[in-house]
PASEBA-1860 file (N, C-alpha, C; in nm, 3 decimals):
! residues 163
1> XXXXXXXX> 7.342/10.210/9.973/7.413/10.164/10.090/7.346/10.035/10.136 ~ 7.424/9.951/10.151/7.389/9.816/10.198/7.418/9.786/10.355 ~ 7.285/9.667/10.456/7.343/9.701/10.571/7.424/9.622/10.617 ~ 7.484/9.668/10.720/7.638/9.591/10.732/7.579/9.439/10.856 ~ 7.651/9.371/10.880/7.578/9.250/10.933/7.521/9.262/11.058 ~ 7.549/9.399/11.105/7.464/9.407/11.250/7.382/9.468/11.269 ~ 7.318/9.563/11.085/7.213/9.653/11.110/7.299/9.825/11.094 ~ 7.413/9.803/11.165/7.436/9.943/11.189/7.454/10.066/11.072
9> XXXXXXXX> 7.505/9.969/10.956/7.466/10.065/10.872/7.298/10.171/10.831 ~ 7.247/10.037/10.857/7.092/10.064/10.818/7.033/10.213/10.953 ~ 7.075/10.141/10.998/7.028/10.251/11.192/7.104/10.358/11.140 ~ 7.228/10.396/11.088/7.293/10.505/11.047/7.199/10.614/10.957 ~ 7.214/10.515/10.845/7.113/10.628/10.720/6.978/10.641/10.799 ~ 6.860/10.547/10.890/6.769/10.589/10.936/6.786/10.718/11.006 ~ 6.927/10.732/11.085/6.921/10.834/11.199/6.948/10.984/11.102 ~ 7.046/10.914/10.992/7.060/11.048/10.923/6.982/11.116/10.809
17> XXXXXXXX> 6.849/11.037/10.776/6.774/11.092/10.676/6.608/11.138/10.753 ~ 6.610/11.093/10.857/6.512/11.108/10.909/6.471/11.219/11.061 ~ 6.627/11.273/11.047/6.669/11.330/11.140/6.693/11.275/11.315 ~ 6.776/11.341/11.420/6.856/11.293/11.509/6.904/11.410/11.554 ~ 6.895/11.373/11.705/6.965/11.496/11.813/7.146/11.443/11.777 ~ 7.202/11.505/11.859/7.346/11.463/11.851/7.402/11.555/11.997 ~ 7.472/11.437/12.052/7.548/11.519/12.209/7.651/11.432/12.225 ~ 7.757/11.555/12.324/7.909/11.496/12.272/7.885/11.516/12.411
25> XXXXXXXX> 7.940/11.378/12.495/8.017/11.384/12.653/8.164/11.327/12.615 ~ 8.247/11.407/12.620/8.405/11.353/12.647/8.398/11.313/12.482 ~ 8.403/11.163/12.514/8.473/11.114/12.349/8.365/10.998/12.327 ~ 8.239/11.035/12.380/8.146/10.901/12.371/8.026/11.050/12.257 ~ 7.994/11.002/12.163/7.902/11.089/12.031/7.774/11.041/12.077 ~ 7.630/11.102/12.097/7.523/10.999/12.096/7.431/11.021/11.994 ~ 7.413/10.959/11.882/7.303/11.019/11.808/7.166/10.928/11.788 ~ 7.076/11.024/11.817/6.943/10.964/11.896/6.797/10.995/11.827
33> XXXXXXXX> 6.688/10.940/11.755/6.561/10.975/11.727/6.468/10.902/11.818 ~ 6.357/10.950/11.843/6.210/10.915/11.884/6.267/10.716/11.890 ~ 6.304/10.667/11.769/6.302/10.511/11.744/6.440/10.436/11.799 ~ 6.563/10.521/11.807/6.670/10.458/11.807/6.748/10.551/11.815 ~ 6.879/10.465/11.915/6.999/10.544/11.969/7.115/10.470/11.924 ~ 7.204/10.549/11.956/7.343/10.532/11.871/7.388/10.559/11.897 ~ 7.535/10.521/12.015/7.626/10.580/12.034/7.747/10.531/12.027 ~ 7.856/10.609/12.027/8.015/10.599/11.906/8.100/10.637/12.023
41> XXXXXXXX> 8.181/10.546/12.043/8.295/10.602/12.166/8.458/10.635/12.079 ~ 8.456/10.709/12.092/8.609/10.708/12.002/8.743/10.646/12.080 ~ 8.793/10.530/11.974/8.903/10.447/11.993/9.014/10.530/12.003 ~ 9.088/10.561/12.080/9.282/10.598/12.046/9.357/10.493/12.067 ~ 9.457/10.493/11.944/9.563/10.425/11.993/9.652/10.542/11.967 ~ 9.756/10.467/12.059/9.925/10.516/12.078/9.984/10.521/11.933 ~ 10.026/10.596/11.869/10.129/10.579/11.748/10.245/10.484/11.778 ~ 10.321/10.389/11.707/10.434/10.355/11.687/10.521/10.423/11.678
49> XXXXXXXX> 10.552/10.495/11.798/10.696/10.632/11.775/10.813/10.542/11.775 ~ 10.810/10.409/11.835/10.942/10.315/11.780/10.983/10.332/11.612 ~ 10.871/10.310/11.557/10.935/10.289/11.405/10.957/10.434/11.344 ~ 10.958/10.564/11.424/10.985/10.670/11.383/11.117/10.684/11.373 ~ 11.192/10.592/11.476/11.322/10.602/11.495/11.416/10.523/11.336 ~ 11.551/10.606/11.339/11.631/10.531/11.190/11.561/10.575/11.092 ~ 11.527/10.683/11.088/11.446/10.740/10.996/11.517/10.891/10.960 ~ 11.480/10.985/10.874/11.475/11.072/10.820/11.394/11.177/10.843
57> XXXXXXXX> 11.388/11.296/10.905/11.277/11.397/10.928/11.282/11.531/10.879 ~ 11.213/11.563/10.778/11.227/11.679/10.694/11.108/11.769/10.755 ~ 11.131/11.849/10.786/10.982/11.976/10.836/10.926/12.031/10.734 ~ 10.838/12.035/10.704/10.758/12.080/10.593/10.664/12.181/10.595 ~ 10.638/12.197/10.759/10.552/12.325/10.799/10.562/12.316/10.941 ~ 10.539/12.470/10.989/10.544/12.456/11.106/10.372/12.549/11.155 ~ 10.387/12.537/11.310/10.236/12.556/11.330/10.267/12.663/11.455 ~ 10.181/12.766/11.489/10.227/12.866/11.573/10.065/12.928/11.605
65> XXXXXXXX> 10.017/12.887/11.720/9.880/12.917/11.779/9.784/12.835/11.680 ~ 9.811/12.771/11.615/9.687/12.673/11.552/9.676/12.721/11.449 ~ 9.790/12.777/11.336/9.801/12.817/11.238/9.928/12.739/11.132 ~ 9.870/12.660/11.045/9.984/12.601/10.953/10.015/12.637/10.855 ~ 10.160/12.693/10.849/10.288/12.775/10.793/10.359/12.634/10.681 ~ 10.388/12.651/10.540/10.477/12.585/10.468/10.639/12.655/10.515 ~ 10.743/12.547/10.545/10.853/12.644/10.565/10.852/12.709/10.428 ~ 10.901/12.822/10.477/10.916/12.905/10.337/11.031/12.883/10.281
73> XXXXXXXX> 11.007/12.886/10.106/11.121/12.858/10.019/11.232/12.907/10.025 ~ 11.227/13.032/10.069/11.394/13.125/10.059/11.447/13.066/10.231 ~ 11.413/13.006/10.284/11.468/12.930/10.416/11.483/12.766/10.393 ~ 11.625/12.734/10.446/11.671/12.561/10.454/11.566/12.502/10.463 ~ 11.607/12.394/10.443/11.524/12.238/10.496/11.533/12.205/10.613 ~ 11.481/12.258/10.755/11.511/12.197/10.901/11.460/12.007/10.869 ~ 11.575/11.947/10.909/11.606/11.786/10.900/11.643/11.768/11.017 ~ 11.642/11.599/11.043/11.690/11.537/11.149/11.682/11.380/11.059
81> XXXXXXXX> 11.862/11.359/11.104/11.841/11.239/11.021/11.835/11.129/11.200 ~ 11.750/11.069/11.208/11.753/10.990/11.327/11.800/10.886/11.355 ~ 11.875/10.848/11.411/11.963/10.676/11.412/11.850/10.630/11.479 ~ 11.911/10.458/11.460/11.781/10.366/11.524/11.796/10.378/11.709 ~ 11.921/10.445/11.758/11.906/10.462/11.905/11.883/10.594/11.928 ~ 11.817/10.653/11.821/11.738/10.788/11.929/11.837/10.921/11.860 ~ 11.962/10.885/11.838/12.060/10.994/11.805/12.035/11.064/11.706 ~ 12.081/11.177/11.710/11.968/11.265/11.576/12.097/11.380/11.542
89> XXXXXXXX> 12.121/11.394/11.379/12.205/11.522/11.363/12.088/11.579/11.273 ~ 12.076/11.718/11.333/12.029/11.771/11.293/12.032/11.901/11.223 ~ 12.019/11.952/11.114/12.018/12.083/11.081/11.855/12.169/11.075 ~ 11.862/12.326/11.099/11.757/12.395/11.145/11.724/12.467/11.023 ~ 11.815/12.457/10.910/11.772/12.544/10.767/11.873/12.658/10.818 ~ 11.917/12.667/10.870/12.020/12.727/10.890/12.205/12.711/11.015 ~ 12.139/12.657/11.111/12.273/12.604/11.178/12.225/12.467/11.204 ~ 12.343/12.346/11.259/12.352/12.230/11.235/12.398/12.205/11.407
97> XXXXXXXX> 12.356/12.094/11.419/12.364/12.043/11.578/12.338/11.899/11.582 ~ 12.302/11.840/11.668/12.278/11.732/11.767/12.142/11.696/11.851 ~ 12.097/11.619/11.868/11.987/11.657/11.985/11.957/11.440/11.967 ~ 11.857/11.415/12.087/11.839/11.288/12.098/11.685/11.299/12.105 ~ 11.622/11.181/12.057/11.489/11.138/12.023/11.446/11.035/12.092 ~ 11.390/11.054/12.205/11.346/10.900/12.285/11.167/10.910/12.285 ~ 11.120/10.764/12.238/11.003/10.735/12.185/10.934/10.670/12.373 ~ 10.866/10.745/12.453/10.818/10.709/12.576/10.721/10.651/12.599
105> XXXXXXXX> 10.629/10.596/12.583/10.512/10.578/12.644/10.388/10.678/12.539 ~ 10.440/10.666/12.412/10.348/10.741/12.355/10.383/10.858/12.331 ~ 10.494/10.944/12.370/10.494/11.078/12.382/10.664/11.087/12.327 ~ 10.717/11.141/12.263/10.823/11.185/12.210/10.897/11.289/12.261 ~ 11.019/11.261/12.311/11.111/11.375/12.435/11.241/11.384/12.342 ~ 11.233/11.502/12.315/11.395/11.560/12.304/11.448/11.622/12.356 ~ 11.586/11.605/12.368/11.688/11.666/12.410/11.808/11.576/12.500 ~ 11.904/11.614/12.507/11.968/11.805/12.506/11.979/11.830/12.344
113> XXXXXXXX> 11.966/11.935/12.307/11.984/12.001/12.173/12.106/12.101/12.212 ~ 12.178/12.082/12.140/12.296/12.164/12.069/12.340/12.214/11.948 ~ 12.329/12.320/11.919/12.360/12.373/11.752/12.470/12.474/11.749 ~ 12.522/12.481/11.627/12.628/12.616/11.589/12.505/12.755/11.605 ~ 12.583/12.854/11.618/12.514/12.966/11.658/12.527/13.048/11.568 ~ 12.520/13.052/11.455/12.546/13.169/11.329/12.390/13.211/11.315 ~ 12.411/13.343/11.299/12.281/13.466/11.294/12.232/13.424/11.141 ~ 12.108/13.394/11.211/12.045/13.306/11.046/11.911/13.471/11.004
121> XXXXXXXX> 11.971/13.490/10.896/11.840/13.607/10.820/11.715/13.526/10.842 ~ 11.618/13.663/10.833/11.490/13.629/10.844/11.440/13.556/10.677 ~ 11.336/13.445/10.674/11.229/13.371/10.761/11.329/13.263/10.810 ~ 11.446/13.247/10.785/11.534/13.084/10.830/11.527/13.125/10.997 ~ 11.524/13.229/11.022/11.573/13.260/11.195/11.415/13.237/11.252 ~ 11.311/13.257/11.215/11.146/13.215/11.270/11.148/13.015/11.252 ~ 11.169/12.991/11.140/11.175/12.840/11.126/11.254/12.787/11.202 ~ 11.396/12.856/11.244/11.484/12.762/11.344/11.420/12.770/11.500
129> XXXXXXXX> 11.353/12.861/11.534/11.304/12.912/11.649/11.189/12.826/11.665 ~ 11.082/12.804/11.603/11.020/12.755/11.611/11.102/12.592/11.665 ~ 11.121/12.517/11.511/11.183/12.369/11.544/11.239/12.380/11.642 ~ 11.349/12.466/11.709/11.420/12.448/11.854/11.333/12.463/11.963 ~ 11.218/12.539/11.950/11.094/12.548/12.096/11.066/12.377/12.067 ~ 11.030/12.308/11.977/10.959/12.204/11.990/11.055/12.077/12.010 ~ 11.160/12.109/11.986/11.277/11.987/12.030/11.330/12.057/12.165 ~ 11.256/12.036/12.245/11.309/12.078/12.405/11.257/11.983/12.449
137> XXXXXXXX> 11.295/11.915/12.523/11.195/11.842/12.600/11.094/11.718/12.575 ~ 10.989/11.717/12.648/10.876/11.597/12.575/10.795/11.666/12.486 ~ 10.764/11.622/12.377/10.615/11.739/12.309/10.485/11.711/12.436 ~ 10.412/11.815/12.393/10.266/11.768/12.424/10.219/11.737/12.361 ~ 10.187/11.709/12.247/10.090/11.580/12.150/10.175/11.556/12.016 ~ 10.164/11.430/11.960/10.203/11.340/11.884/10.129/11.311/11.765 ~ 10.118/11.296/11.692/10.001/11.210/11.569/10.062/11.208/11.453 ~ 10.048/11.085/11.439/10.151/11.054/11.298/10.074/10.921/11.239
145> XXXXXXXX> 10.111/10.881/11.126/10.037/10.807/11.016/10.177/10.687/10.980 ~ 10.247/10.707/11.040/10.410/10.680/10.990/10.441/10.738/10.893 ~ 10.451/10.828/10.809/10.467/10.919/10.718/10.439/11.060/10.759 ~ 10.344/11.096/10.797/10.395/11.221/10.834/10.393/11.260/10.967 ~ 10.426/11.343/11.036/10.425/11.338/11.219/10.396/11.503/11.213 ~ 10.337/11.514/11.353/10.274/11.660/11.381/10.295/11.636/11.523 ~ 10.413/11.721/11.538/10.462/11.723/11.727/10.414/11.920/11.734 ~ 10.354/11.874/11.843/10.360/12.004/11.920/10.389/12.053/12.068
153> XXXXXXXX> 10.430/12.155/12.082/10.469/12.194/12.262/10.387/12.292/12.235 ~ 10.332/12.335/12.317/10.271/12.441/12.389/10.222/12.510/12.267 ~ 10.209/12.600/12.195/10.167/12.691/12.084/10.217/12.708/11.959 ~ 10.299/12.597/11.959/10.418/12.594/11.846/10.426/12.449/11.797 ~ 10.460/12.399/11.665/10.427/12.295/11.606/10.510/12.265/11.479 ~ 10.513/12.101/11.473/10.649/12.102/11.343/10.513/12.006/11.288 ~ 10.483/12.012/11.122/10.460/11.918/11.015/10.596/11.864/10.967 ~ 10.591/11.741/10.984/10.760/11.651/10.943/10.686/11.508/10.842
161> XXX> 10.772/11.534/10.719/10.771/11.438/10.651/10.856/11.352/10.713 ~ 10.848/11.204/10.732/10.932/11.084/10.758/10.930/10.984/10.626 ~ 11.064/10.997/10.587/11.103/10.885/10.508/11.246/10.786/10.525
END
């Protein structure tokens, strides 16, 4: 390892071969020996939920108390094909509807959602349940790569491929 032009590489491997306390306040890391301190504030940015829009959204897993589920094979493909103003037709892997996609301030709000109501067999009826808890409303957290997106509300969660 070579050091980077401000040293910090070098202060890194010192702190980590020679040992170092480590304490987390909030989102600031401090890692500290007898010689030298070091501390790491973690950057966020906002995702680009604009360029999510006019896109394509295939669910690929869903998440239920902090547990990630592949939709299962013998159940549809829950999709949303998204126009570039937010408009979204969507199917659940089993009934087909409507719903709107507005990109806020960082945070992603759907609705109103509307679908056909046909009694979908089990696992398609857990996968539609799920995707419909999480297209209500605003999610509570966001994170996406532009390729894949991970919205969640409350205890429940969609993995969505975007292409």
């Amino acid at each position: 390892m070579h050091a980077g032009a401000d040293g910090s590489d070098e202060l890194l491997t010192t702190l980590l071969t020679r040992g170092m306390s480590a304490s987390l306040d909030g989102d600031t890391l401090t890692l500290a020996s007898d010689d030298h301190t070091m501390v790491l504030v973690a950057q966020t940015t906002s995702p680009d939920l604009e360029a999510l829009l006019g896109r394509t959204w295939t669910v690929v897993g869903t998440i239920l108390d902090g547990a990630t589920e592949r939709v299962p094979r013998s159940a549809g493909v829950p999709r949303l094909h998204v126009g570039a103003d937010g408009l979204a037709r969507l199917g659940t892997g089993c009934n087909s509807g409507r719903t709107v996609v507005r990109a806020d301030g960082g945070v992603l709000v759907f609705g109103p959602t509307t679908t056909t109501r046909r009694a979908c067999p089990e696992p398609t009826r857990e996968t539609e349940r799920r995707v419909l808890a999480v297209l209500d409303g605003p999610a509570d957290a966001v994170d996406t790569d532009g390729k894949v997106l991970v919205v969640t509300k409350g205890d429940v969660g969609l993995v969505i491929q975007v292409r």
